[in-house]
C-alpha positions as CSV (number, residue, x, y, z in Angstrom):
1,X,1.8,8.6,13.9
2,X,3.9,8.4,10.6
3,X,1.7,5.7,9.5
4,X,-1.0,8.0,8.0
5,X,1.7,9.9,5.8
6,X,3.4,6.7,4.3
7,X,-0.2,5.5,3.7
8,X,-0.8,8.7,1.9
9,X,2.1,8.6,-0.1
10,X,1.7,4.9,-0.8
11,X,-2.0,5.5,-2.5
12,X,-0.4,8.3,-4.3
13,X,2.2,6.3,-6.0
14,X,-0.5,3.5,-6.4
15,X,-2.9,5.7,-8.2
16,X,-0.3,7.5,-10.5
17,X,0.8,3.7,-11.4
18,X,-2.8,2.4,-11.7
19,X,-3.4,5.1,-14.1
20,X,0.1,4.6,-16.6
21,X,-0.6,0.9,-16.3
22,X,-3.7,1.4,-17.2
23,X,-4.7,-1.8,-14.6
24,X,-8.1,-3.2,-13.7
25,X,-9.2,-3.0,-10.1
26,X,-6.4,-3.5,-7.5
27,X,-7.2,-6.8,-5.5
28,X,-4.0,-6.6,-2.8
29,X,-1.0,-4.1,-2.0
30,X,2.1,-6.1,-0.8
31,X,4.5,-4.5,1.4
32,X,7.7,-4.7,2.7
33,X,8.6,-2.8,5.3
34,X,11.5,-3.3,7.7
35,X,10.9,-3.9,11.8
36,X,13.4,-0.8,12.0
37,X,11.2,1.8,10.4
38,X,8.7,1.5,13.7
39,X,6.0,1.2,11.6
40,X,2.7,-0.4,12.9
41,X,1.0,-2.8,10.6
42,X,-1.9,-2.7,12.5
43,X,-2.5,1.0,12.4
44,X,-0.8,1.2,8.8
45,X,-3.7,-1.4,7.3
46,X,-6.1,0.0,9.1
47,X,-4.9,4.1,7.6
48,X,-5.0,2.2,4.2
49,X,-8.5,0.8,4.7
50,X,-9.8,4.1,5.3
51,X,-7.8,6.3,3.4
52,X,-9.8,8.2,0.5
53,X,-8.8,6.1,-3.1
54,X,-9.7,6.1,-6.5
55,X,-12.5,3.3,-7.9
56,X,-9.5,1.2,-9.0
57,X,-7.8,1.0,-5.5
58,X,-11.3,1.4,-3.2
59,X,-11.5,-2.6,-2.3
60,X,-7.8,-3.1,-2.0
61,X,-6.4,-4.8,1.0
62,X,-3.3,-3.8,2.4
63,X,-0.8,-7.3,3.3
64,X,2.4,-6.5,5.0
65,X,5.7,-7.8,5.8
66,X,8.1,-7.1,8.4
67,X,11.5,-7.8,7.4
68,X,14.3,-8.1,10.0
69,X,16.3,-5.3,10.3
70,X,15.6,-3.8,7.4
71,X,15.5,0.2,6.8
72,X,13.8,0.2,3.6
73,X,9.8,0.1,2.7
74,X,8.8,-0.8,-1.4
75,X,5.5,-1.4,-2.9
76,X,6.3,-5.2,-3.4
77,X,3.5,-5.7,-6.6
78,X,0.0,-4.8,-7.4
79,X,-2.5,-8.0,-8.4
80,X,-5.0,-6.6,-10.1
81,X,-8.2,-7.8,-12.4
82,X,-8.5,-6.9,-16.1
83,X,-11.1,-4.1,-16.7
């Protein structure tokens, strides 16, 4: 299950960017990931739900995309509230 250690390296790089942004609370996480990774989404929003986060990133929902074929996965954007 790979899904747990892309989700922890996905809050990591959410946090650090929350943090240098200095953003508000984070509303949604938007995901690309292609169908050729064998990821999931099911089991990957359901790691992100439960994963440990910061205040900023603790009500964040996780909304992914599968694209066809693709090898890559990228944070997409970050909507967030002001402070």
């Amino acid at each position: 299950m790979h899904e747990l250690q892309l989700i922890e390296s996905l809050v990591e790089i959410l946090e650090k960017a929350a943090v240098s942004d200095d953003v508000g609370n984070v509303e949604e996480v938007r995901l690309e990931v292609g169908e050729l990774r064998y990821v999931v989404p099911e089991i990957m929003e359901n790691c992100f739900k439960h994963f440990p986060k910061s205040d900023k990133l603790k009500d964040a929902k996780l909304i992914m995309e599968m694209i066809p074929g693709g090898k890559e996965i990228m944070v997409k954007g970050i909507e967030y509230t002001e402070a």
